[in-house]
C-alpha positions in Angstrom: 44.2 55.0 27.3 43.8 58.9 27.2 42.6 60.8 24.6 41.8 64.1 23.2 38.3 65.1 23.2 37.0 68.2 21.0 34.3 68.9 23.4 36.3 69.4 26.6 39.1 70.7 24.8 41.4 68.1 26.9 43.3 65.1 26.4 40.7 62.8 29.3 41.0 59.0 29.6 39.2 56.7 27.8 36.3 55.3 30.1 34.8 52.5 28.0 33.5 48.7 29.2 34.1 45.7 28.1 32.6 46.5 24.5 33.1 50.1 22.7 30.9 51.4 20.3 32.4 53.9 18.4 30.9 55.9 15.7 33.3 57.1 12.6 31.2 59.5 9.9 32.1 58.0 6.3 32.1 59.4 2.9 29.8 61.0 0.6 30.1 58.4 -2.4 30.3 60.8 -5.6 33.8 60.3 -6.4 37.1 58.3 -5.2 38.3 58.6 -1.2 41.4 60.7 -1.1 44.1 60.6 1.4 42.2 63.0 3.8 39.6 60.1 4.2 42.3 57.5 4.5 43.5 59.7 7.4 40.3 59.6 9.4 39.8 56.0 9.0 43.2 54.6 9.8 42.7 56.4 12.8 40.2 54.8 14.3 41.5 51.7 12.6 44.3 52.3 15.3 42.6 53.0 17.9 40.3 49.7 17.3 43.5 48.0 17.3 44.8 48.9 20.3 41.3 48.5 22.2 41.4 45.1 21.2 45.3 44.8 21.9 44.0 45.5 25.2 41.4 43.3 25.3 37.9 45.0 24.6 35.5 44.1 22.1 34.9 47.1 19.2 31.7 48.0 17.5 32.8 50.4 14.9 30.1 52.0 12.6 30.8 54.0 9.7 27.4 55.4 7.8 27.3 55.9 4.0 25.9 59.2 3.1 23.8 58.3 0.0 21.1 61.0 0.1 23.4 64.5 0.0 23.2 67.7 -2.5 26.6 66.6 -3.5 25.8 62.9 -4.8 22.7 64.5 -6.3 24.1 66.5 -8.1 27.0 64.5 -9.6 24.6 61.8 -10.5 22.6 64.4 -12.4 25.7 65.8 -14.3 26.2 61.7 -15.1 23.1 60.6 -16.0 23.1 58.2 -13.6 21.1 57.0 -10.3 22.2 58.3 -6.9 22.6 54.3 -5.8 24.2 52.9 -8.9 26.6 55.9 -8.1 27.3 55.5 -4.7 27.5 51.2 -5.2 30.4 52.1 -7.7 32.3 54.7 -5.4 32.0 52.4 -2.5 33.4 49.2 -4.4 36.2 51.2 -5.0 36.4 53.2 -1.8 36.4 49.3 -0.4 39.3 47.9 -2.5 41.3 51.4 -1.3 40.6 50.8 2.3 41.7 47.4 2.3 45.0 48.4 0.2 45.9 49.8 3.7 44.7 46.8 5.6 42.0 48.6 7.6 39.7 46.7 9.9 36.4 45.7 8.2 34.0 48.2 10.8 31.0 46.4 12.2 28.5 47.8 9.8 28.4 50.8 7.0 24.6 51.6 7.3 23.5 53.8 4.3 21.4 57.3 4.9 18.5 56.0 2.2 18.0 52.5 4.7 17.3 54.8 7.9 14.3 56.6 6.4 11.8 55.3 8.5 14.3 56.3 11.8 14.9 59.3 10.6 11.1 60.5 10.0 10.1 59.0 14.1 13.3 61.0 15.2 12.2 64.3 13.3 8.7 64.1 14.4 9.9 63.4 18.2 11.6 67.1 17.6 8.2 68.4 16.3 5.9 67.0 19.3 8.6 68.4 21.8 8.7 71.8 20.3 12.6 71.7 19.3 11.9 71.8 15.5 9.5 73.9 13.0 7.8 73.7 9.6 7.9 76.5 6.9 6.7 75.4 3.5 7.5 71.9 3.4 11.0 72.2 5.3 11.3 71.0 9.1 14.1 73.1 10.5 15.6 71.9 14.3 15.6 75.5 15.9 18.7 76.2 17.9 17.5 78.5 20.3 16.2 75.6 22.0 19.8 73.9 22.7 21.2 76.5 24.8 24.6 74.1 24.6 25.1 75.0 20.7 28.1 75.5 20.1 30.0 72.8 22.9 31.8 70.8 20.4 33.2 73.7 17.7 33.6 76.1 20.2 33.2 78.6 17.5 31.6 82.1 17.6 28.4 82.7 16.5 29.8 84.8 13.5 32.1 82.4 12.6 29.4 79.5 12.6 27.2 81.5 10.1 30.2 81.7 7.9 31.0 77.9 7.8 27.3 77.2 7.9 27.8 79.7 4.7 30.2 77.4 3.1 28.9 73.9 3.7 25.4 74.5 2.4 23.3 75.4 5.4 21.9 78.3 3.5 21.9 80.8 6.4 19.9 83.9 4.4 16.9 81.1 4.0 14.0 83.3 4.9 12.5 80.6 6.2 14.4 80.2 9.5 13.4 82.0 12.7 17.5 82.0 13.3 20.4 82.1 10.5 21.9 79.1 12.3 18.6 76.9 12.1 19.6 73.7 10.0 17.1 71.7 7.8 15.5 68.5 9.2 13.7 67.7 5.9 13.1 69.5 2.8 11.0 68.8 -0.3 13.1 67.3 -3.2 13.5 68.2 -7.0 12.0 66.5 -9.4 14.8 64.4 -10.1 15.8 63.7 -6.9 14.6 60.9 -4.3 11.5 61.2 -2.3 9.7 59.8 0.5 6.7 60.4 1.8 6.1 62.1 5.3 3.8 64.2 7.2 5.2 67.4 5.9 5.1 66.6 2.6 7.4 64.6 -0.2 10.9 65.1 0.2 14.2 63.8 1.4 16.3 64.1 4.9 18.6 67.1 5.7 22.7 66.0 6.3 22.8 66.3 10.1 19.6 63.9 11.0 20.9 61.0 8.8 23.6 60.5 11.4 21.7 60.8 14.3 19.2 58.3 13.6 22.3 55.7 12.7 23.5 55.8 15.7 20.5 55.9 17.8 19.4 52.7 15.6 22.8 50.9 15.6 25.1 52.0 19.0 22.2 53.4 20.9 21.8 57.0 22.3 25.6 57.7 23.5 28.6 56.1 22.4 32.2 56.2 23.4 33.9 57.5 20.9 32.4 59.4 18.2 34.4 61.9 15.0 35.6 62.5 12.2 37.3 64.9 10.3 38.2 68.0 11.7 36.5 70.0 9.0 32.8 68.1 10.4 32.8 69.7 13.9 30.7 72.2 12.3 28.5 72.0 11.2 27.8 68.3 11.2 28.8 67.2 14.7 27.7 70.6 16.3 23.9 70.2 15.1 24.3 66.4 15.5 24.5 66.8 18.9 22.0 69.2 19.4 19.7 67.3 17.9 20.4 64.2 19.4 20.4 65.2 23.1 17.5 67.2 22.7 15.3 64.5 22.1 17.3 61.9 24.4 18.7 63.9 27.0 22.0 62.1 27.1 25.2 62.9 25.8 25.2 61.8 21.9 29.4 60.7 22.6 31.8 60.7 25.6 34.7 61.6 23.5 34.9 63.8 20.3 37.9 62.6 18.3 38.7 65.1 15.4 41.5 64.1 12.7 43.6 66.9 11.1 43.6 67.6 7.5 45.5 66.6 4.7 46.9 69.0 2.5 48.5 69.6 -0.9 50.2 72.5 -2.4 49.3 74.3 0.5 45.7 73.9 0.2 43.5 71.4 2.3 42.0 68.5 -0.2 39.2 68.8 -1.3 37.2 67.2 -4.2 35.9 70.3 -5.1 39.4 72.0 -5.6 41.2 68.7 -7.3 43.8 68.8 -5.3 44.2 65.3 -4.3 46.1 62.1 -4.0 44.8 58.7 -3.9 45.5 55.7 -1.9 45.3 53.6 -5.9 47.8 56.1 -6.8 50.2 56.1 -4.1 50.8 51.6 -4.3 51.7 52.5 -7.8 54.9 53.4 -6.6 55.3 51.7 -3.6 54.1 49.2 -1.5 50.6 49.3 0.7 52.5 49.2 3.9 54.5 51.8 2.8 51.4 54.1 2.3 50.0 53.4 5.8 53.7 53.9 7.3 53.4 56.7 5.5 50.0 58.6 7.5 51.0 56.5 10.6 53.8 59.3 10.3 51.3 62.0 11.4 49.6 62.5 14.8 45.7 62.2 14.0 45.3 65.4 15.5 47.4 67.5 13.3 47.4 69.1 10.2 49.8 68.0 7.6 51.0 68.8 4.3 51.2 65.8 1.6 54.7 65.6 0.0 55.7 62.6 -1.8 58.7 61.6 -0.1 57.0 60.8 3.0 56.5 57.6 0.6 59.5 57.0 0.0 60.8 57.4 3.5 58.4 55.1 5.0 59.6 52.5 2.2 63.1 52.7 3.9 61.8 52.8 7.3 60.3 49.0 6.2 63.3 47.8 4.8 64.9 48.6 8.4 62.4 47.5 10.5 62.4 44.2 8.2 66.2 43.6 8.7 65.5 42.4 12.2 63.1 39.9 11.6 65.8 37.1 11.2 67.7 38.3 14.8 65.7 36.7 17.4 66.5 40.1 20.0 63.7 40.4 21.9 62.9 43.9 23.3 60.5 46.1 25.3 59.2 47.3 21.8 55.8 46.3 22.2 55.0 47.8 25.9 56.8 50.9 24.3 54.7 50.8 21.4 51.5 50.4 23.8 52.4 53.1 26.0 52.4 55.5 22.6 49.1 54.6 21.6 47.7 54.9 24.9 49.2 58.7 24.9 46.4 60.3 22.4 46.9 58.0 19.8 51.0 58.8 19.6 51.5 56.6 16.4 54.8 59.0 15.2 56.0 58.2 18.7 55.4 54.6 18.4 57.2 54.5 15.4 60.1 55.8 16.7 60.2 53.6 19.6 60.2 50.3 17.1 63.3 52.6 15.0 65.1 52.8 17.9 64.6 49.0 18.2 65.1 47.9 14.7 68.5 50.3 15.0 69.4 48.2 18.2 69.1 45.3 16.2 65.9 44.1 17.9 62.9 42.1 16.4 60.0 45.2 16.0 57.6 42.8 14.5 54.9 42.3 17.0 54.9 46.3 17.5 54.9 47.1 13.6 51.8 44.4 13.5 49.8 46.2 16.7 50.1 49.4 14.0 48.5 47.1 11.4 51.6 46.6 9.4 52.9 43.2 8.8 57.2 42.5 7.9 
């Protein structure tokens, strides 16, 4: 298997044992998943599949950020506790995930279980020198990771903008550089707080991952990503982080999914532009909805538009037409092959089209994409 990695800007192959650890970033549990989450997740639902297909063992964690500005603050506007809010949202980002008959992962470790990981790991930054204090906050100071930068690949001015935009507060007066990103910080009154050695407070965004899968995968796995939208900041000072303290690389490929947009706009929950997976088997069936993403290469962009719902109903209907002819076919090697390509899934499905069209049974390919006749 080849695939793209973010970091070497290359489609490299896949160099993995007997057992893969892989390492997906979840969701922030305020409100619902939308489709641009389903999009991330079904891809490494694929690529599981096909590991195993091929007959590796998958370790597939997928953290819960529970302790995050943005569930803080919608549980303040609700009245209600960060955890009662994030148990709700995950219940129902749960029942979505399985609409589309996504692998259960290996575990779905929360950021509020890791405290104790993530205070050793920020004070292993202190005692080396990599991080500072100012006033309660720990920063990690990137001057010491002269690699910043290796996943993004951004400029420095661009960095400061999406730093800008994602809350990494780049005029705090605090930081020796703009592009320094909190460790720790004190909380508000309202919000959660532990104790540690600088003080009260709760853990920045970037060092919750870090510690996850240091704790759960160990200090480099095989496949680490997300969405495209997290390579900075979140995977950038990940990284750095990470392999400053271990010396290893954090991941030995950097999978990035595209992003899902509607009426020309990237989703987001901020903008309400967005379509859910609870929606979408309203009008058609589950399968149909999965056929429907499988559509798009993980790496690319795409615009939502509902008839990609309605063509991947017919494309079932087709496909399930040849279930009764007994044809057998190359399908499934063809299908293989696709996947092995960078994740091909719109070539895959038109090698079983081409099949189906041929009057061939495409079942055993259609289930290797996680979609069952």
């Amino acid at each position: 298997m080849h695939l793209y990695d973010a970091a070497r800007r290359g489609v490299f192959p896949l160099d993995v044992g007997p057992v893969v650890t892989l390492y997906s970033c979840g969701i922030t549990p305020y409100d619902a998943a939308h489709l641009g989450h389903a999009f991330v997740y079904l891809a490494f639902d694929v690529l599981q599949r096909r590991l195993r297909d091929a007959g590796h063992e998958t370790r597939c964690i997928r953290n819960v950020t529970d302790v995050d500005d943005d569930i803080l603050r919608k549980a303040r506007e609700l009245g209600v506790n960060y955890l009662d809010l994030a148990a709700q949202e995950m219940a129902r980002f749960e029942r979505d995930m399985a609409l589309i008959n996504l692998l259960a992962v290996a575990g779905e470790p929360r950021a509020s279980g890791a405290i104790p990981e993530i205070l050793t790991l920020i004070g292993t930054t202190l005692e080396r020198g990599l991080a500072y204090e100012a006033d309660g906050h720990v920063y990690f100071e990137v001057a010491k990771f002269p690699r910043f930068g290796q996943i993004s690949h951004q400029p420095r001015e661009a960095m400061l903008e999406l730093a800008s935009q994602n809350g990494g507060r780049p005029d705090d007066p605090r930081k020796r550089d703009p592009l320094d990103f909190v460790l720790w910080q004190p909380s508000l009154e309202d919000e959660p707080a532990w104790e540690s050695r600088w003080g009260r407070g709760r853990p920045g965004w970037h060092i919750e991952c870090s510690a996850l899968v240091r704790r759960d995968l160990g200090e480099t796995v095989d496949v680490h990503g997300g969405g495209r939208d997290l390579a900075f900041p979140h995977h950038e000072c990940e990284a750095a982080q990470s392999e400053s303290v271990t010396g290893v690389a954090l991941s030995k490929h950097w999978v990035h999914t595209g992003l899902v947009g509607l009426g020309g706009t990237k989703m987001s929950k901020s903008l309400g532009n967005l379509v859910f997976v609870d929606e979408l088997v309203t009008r058609a069936e589950p399968a149909a909805a999965r056929l429907a993403l499988l559509g798009q290469h993980y790496r690319a962009d795409f615009e939502w538009r509902d008839e990609l719902l309605s063509l991947a109903q017919s494309r079932l209907a087709t496909w399930r037409s040849t279930l009764t002819t007994g044809r057998a076919s190359t399908a499934l090697e063809d299908v293989r092959a696709a996947l092995d390509d960078d994740l091909d899934t719109p070539g895959a499905l038109r090698v079983l089209d081409d099949a189906a069209l041929a009057g061939c049974n495409v079942a055993s390919g259609a289930a290797l994409l996680g979609i069952t006749l």
